[in-house]
LOLO-667042 format. One record per residue (C-alpha): residue in one letter; x, y, z; residue number from 1. Coordinates in Angstrom, 3 decimals, decimal comma. Each point is the difference from the previous one (the first is absolute). Layout:
<fikes>
 aa     east    north       up   i
  A        X        Y        Z NUM
...
</fikes>
This chain:
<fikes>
 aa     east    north       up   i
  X   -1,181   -8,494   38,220   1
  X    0,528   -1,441    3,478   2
  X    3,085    1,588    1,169   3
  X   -0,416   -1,698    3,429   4
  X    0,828   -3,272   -1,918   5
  X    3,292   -1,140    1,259   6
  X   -0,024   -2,353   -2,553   7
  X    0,803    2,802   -2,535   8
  X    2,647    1,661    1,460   9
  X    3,537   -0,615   -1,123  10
  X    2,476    0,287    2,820  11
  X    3,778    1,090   -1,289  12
  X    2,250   -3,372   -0,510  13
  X    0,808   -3,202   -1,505  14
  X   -3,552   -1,150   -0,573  15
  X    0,435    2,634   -3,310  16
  X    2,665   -2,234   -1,594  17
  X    0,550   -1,137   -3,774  18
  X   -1,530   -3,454   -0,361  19
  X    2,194   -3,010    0,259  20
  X    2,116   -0,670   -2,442  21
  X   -0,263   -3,629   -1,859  22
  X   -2,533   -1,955    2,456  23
  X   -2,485   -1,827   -1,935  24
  X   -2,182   -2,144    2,600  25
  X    0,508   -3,517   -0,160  26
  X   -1,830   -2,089    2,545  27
  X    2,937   -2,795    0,944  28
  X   -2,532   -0,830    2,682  29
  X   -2,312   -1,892   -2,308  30
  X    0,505   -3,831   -0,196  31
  X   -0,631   -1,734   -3,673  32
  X   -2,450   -2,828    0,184  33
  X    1,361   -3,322    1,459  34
  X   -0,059   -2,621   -2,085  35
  X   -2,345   -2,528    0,043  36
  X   -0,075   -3,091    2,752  37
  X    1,141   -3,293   -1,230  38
  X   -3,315   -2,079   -1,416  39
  X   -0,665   -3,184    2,588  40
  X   -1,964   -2,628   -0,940  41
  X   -2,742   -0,767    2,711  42
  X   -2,361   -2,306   -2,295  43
  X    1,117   -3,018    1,375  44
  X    0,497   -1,828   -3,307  45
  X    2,206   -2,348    0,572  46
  X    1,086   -3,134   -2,381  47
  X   -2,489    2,239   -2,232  48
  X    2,861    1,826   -1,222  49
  X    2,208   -2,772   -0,864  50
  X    0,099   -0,451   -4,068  51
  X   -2,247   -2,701   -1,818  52
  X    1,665   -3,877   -0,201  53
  X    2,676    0,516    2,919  54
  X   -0,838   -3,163    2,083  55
  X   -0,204    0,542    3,856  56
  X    3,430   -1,721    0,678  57
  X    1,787    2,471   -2,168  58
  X   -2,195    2,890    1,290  59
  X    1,285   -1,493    3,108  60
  X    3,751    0,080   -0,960  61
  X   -1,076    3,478   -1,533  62
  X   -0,370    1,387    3,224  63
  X    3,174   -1,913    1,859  64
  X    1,856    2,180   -2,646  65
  X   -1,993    3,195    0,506  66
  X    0,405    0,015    3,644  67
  X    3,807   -1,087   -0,256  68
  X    0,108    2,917   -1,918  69
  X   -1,947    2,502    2,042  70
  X    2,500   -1,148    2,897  71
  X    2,887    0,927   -2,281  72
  X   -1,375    2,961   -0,739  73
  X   -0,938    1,080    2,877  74
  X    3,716   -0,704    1,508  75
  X    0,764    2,320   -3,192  76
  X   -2,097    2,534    1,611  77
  X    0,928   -0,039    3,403  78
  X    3,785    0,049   -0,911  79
  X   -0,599    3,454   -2,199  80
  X   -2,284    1,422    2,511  81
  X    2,795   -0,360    2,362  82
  X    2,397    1,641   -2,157  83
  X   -2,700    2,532   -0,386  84
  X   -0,503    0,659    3,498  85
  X    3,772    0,099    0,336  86
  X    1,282    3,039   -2,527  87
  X   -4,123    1,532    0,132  88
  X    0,484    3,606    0,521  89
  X   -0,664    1,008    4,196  90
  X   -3,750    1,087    0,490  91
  X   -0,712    3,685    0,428  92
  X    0,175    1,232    3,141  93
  X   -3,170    0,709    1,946  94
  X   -1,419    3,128   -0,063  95
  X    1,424    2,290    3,558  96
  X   -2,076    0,228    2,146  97
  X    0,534    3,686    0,912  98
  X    1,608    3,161   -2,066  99
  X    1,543    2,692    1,274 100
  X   -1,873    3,158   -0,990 101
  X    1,762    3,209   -1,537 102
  X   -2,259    3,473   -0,968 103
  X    0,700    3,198   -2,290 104
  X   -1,569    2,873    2,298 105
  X   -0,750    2,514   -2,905 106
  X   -0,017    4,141    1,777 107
  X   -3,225    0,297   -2,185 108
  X   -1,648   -2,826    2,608 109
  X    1,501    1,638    3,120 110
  X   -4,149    1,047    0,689 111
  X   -0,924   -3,816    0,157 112
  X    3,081   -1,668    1,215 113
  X    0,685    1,867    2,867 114
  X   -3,102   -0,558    2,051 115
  X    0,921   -3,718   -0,448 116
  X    3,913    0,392    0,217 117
  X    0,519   -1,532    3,627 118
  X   -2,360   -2,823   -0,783 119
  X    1,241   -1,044   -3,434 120
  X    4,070    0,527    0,210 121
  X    0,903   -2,624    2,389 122
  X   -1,010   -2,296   -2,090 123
  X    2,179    0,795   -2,932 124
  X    3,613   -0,915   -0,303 125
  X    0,552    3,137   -1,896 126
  X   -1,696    3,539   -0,461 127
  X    1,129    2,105   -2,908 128
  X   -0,940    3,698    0,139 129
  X   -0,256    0,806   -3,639 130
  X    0,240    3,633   -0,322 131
  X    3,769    0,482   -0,640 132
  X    1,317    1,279   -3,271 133
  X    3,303   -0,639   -2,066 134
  X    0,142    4,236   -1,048 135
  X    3,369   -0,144   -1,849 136
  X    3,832   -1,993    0,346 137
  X    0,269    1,321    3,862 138
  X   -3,563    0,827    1,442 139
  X   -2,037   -2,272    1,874 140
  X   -3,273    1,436    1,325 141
  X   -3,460    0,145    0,605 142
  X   -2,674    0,356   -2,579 143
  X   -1,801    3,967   -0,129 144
  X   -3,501   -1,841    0,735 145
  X    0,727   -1,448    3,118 146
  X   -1,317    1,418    3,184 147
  X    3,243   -0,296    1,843 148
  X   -1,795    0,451    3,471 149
  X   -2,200   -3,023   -0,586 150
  X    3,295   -2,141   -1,245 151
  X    1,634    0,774    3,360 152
  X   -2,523   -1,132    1,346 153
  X   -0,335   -3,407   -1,624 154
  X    3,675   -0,459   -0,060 155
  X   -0,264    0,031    3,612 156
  X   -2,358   -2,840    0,450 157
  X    1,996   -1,920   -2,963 158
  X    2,956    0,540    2,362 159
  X   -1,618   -1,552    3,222 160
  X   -2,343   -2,728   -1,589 161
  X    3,396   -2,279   -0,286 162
  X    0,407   -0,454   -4,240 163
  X    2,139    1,267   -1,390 164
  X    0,068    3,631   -1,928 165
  X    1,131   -0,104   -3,603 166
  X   -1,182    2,838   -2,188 167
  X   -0,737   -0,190   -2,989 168
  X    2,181    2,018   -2,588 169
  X   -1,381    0,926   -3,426 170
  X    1,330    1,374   -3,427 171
  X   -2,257    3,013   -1,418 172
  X    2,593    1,506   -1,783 173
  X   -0,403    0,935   -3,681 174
  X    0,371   -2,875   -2,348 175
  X    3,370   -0,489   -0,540 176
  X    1,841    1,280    3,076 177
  X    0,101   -2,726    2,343 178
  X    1,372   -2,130   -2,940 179
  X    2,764    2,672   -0,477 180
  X    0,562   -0,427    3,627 181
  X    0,868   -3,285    0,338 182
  X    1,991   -0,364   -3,035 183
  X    2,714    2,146    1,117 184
  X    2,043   -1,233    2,954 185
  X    0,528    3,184    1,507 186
  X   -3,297    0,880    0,327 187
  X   -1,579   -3,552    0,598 188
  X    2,511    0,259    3,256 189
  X   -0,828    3,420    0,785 190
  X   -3,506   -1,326    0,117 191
  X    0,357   -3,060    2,004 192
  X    1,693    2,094    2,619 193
  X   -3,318    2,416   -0,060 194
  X   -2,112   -3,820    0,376 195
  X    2,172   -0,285    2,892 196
  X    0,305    2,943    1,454 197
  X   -4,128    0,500    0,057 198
  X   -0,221   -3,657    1,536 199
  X    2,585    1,093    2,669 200
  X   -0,863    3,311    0,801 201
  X   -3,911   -1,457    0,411 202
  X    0,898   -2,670    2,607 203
  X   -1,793   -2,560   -2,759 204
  X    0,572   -3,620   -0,067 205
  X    0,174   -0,085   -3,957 206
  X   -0,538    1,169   -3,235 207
  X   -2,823   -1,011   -2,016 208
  X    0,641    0,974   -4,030 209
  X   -3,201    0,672   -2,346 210
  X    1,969    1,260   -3,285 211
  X   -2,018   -0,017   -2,671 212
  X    0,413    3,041   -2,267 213
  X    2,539   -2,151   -2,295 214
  X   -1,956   -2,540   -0,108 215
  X   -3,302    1,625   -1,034 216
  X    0,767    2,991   -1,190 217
  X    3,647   -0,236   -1,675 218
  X   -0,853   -2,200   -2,789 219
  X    0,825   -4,009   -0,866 220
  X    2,360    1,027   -2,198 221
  X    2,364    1,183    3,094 222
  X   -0,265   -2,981    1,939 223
  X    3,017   -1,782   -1,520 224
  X    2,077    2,752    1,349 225
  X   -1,884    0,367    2,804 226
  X    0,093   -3,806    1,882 227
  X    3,650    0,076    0,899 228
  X    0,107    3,486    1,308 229
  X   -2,974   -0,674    2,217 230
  X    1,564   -3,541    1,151 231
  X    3,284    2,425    0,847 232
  X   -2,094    2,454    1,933 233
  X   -1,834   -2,694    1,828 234
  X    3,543   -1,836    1,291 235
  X    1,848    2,985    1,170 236
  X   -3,401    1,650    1,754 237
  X   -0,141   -3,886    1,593 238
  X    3,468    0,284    1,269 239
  X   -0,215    3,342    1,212 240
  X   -3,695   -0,414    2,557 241
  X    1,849   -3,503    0,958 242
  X    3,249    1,581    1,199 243
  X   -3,067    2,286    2,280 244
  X   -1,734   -3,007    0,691 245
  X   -3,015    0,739   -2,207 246
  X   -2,120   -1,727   -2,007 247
  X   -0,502    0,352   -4,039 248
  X   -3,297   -0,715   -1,636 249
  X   -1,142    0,400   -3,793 250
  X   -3,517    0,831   -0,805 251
  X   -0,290   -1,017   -3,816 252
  X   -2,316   -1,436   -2,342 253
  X    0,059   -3,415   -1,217 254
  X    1,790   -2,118   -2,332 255
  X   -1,762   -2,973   -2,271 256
  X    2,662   -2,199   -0,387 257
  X    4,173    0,326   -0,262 258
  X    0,172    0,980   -3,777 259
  X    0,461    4,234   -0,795 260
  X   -3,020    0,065   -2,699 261
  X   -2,990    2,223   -0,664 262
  X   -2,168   -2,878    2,418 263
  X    2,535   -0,120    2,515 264
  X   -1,414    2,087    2,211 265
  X    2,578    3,003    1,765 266
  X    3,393   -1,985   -0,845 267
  X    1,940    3,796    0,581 268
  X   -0,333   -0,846    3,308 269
  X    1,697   -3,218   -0,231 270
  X   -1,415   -1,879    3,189 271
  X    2,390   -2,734   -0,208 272
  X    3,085    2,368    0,069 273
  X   -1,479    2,060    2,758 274
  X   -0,662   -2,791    2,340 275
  X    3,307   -0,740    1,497 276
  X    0,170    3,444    1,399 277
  X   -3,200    1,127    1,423 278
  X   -2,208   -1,550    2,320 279
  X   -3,273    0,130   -1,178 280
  X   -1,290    0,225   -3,330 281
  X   -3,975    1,477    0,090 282
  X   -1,741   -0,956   -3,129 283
  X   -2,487    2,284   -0,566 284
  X   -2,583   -1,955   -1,789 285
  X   -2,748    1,843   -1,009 286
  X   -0,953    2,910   -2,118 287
  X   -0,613   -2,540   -2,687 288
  X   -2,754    2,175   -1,507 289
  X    0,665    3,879    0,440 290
  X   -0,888    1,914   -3,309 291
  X   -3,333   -2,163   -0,728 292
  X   -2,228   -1,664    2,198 293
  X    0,810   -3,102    0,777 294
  X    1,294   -2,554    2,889 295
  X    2,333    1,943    2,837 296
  X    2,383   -3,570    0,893 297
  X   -1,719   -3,013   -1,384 298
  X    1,020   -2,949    1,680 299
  X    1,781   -1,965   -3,278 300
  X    1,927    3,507   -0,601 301
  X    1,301    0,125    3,970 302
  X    0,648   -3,693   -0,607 303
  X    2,275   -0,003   -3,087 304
  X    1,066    3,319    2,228 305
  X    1,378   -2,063    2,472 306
  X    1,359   -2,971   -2,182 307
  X    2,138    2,333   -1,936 308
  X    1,514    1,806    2,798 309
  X    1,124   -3,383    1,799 310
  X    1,316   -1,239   -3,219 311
  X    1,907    3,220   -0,719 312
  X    1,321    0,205    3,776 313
  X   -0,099   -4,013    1,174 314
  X   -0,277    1,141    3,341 315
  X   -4,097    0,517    0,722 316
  X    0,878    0,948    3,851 317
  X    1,559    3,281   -1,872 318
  X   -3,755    0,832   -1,320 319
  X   -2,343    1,474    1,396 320
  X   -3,579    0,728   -2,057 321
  X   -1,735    3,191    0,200 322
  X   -3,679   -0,498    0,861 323
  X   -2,396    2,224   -1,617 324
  X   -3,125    1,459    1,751 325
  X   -1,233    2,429   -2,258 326
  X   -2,259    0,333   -2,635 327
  X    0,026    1,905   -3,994 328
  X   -3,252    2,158   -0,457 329
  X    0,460    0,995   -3,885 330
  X   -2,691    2,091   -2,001 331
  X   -1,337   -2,390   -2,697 332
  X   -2,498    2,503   -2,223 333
  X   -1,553    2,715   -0,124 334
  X   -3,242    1,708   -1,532 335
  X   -1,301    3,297    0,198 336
  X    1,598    3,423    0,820 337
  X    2,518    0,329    2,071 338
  X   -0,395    3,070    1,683 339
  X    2,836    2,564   -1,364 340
  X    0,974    1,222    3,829 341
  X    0,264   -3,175    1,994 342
  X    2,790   -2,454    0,245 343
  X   -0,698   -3,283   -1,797 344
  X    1,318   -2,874    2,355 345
  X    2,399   -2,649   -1,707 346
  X    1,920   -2,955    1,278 347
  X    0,161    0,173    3,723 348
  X    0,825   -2,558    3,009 349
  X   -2,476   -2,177    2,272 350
  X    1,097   -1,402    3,168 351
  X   -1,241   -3,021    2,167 352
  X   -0,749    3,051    2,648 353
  X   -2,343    1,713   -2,540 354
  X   -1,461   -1,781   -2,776 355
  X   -2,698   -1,800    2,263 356
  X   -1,261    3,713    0,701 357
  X   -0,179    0,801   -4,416 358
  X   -1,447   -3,225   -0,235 359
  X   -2,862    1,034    2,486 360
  X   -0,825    3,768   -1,145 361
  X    0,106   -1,271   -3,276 362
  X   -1,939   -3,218   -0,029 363
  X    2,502   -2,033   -1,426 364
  X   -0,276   -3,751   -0,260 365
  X    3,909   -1,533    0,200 366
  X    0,604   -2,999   -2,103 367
  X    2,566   -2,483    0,673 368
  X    2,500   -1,035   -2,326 369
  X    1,030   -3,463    0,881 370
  X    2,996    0,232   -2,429 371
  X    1,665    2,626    0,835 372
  X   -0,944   -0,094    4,380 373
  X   -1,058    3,895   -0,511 374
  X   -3,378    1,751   -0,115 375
  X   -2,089    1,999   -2,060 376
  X   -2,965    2,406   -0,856 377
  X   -0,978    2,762   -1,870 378
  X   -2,147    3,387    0,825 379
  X   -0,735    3,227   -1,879 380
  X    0,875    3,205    1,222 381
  X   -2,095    3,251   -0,961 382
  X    2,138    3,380   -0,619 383
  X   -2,702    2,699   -0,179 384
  X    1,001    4,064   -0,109 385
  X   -4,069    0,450    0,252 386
  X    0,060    0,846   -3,426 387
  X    2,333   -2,811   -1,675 388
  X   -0,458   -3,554    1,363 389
  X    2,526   -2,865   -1,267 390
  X    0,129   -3,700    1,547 391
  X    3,228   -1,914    0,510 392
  X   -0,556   -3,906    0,170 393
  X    2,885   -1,197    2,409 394
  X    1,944   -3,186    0,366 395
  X    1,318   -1,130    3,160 396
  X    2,472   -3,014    0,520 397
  X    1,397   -0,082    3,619 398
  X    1,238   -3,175    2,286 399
  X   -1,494   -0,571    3,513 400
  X    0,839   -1,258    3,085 401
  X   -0,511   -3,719   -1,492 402
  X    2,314    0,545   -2,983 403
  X    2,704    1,627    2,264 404
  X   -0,176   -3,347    2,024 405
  X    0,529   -2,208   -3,164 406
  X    3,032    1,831   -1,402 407
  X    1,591   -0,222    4,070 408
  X   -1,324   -3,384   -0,309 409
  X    1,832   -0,588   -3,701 410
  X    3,442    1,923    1,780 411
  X   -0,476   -3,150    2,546 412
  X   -0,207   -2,778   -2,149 413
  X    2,872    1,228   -1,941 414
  X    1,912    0,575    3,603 415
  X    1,255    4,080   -1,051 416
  X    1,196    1,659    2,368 417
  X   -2,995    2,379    1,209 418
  X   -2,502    1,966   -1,767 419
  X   -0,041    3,947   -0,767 420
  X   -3,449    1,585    0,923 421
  X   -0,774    2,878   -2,223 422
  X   -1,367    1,847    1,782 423
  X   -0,184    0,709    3,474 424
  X   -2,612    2,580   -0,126 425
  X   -2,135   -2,392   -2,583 426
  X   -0,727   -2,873    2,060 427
  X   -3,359   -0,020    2,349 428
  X   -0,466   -2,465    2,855 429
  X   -1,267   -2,577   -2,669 430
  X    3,434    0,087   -1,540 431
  X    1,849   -0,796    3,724 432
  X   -2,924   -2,800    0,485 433
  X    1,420   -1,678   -2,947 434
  X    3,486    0,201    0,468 435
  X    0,828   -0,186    3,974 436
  X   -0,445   -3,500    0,032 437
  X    3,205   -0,698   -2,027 438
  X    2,082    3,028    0,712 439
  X    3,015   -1,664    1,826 440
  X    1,793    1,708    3,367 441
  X    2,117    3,201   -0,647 442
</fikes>
């Protein structure tokens, strides 16, 4: 097996989720087929059309009445298209011509994204180190991965580069315990002090929430109980970084449309409830296919993404869409022996950094999936001991720098409030070609 294959190593985080919950693809993009024109006769027929035994005078008179009736009708016409034009709903917007640009800096890129720190940062509105942990009601730290030299470091050019700093905050606890948390109002206010606290005692400029646990791993069936407890938490945390002049962002997954059913999407966070008390809602819009191979954010998904978030919220310059530039590489068969002693990839992460070096060593040939704005390809991949050989046929689905343009491109017509790059770390120089044209001024 090619250990050297960075495509097949699985770096600690959120890229080892549960799959989405409820998010069938449906492609609102697609337009049905317009009806046909009106038929127009061009034969020049004339009188040839008039029936048998009408004599010219009354063919004559015929047409007196048909054109004093064309006039009426057309005064008809113009009367209602007035009163059409009057109560018509107001055109959509245009599309902005800029967006400001936002970025999840995950401690397992720190390798890649710091060479390019100085460069990139200044032209985000806001940088979100995302290697801080929610460890219990009071504790606020760092995760036991993170090479805390190489953060300093980074946190010092995020510091200078003129966006601002707001870290990212996530939930691993064990399923259940977050959900405990914020249901008791003791220790949901013991915790929004700890928020606090961290964002104070770290100089930041904001908190950025990615709770997920009771979302993914709690169970549906304690959402109901869930919603209001989270809408609670979310309010007094909002008051509380306000009072300290800090911002509050929520890093959540989508919702369909403003129902609380099984095709909803993730009503437990309750977008529209939420909205009034943070300032930016990222909707992280991707991850569509995670347990089988499949498309990572096709566009009609991050589309009916979008739609339901402004129709939960009603305020699209609360939402800002996360912007995926990664890629899935999942094992799709296998024949032979596997060799008893050596570890037998599975599911692992692509980036728009790496995948044009697997698609070279392995002599892949990407296909493009109009439909969905991603790409494609498959490869096998021998696992040999010397004695025992097996090969793994492989699947890769992964946006590039293109498809990251379309979905900024989509956030602009739809005039959100920014776009969320994950990651910094995964984009290549490709990736800023696309997007620097339309990222707006920080």
């Amino acid at each position: 097996m090619d250990r050297d294959d960075p495509a097949l190593r699985r770096p600690a985080g959120r890229d080892d989720r549960t799959p989405p919950l409820g998010s069938p693809l449906l492609d609102v993009r697609s337009d049905p087929t317009p009806p046909a024109p009106p038929r127009v006769d061009e034969s020049g027929a004339g009188d040839a059309d008039t029936p048998p035994g009408l004599s010219r005078t009354r063919r004559v008179d015929r047409r007196r009445l048909l054109g004093l009736g064309a006039i009426a009708v057309a005064i008809l016409v113009a009367v209602g298209a007035g009163l059409w034009w009057t109560s018509r709903p107001d055109p959509p917007p245009p599309a902005k011509p800029d967006i400001p640009l936002d970025a999840w800096a995950p401690y397992w890129t720190l390798d890649d994204s710091l060479p390019d720190a100085s460069l990139r940062i200044p032209s985000m509105r806001e940088i979100s180190p995302f290697w801080y942990e929610a460890k219990g009601v009071d504790e606020i730290g760092p995760t036991e991965f993170l090479d805390e030299e190489r953060a300093a470091e980074f946190l010092e050019i995020a510091r200078s580069s003129g966006a601002a700093v707001v870290p990212s905050v996530v939930d691993l606890l064990p399923a259940g315990e977050m959900a405990a948390i914020l249901a008791d109002p003791d220790t949901r206010a013991r915790h929004v002090e700890a928020l606090a606290t961290f964002a104070a005692d770290g100089g930041y400029d904001g908190i950025d929430l990615n709770y997920e646990q009771f979302a993914f791993a709690d169970g549906r069936e304690t959402w109901p109980s869930t919603r209001p407890n989270w809408v609670a938490f979310v309010e007094e945390l909002s008051v509380r970084l306000r009072a300290d002049g800090r911002t509050l962002t929520v890093s959540i997954p989508p919702i369909y449309d403003t129902e609380r059913t099984g095709e909803s999407g993730f009503w437990v966070y309750d977008h529209g409830a939420i909205a009034p008390f943070v300032d930016r809602i990222r909707v992280m819009a991707y991850d569509f296919s995670v347990g089988e191979p499949g498309p990572i954010a096709p566009l009609g998904f991050v589309e009916r993404s979008i739609d339901g978030v402004v129709a939960a919220t009603e305020d699209p310059s609360k939402v800002v869409l996360g912007l995926a530039a990664y890629g899935r590489n999942w094992p799709v068969s296998t024949v032979g022996t596997c060799p008893e002693n050596e570890e037998i990839p599975g599911r692992t992460t692509v980036t728009a950094r790496t995948v044009d070096d697997l698609i070279a060593r392995r002599s892949a040939t990407p296909i493009q999936v109009v439909d969905t704005g991603e790409w494609t390809f498959t490869y096998d991949l021998e696992i040999t001991d010397g004695v025992d050989t097996c090969v793994q046929t492989r699947q890769v689905h992964y946006v590039d720098a293109d498809g990251v343009r379309a979905r900024m491109d989509l956030a602009r017509e739809k005039q959100l409030d920014g776009v969320a790059l994950w990651a910094f770390g995964f984009d290549d120089a490709d990736v800023w070609e696309a997007i620097l044209p339309t990222i707006s001024e920080s």
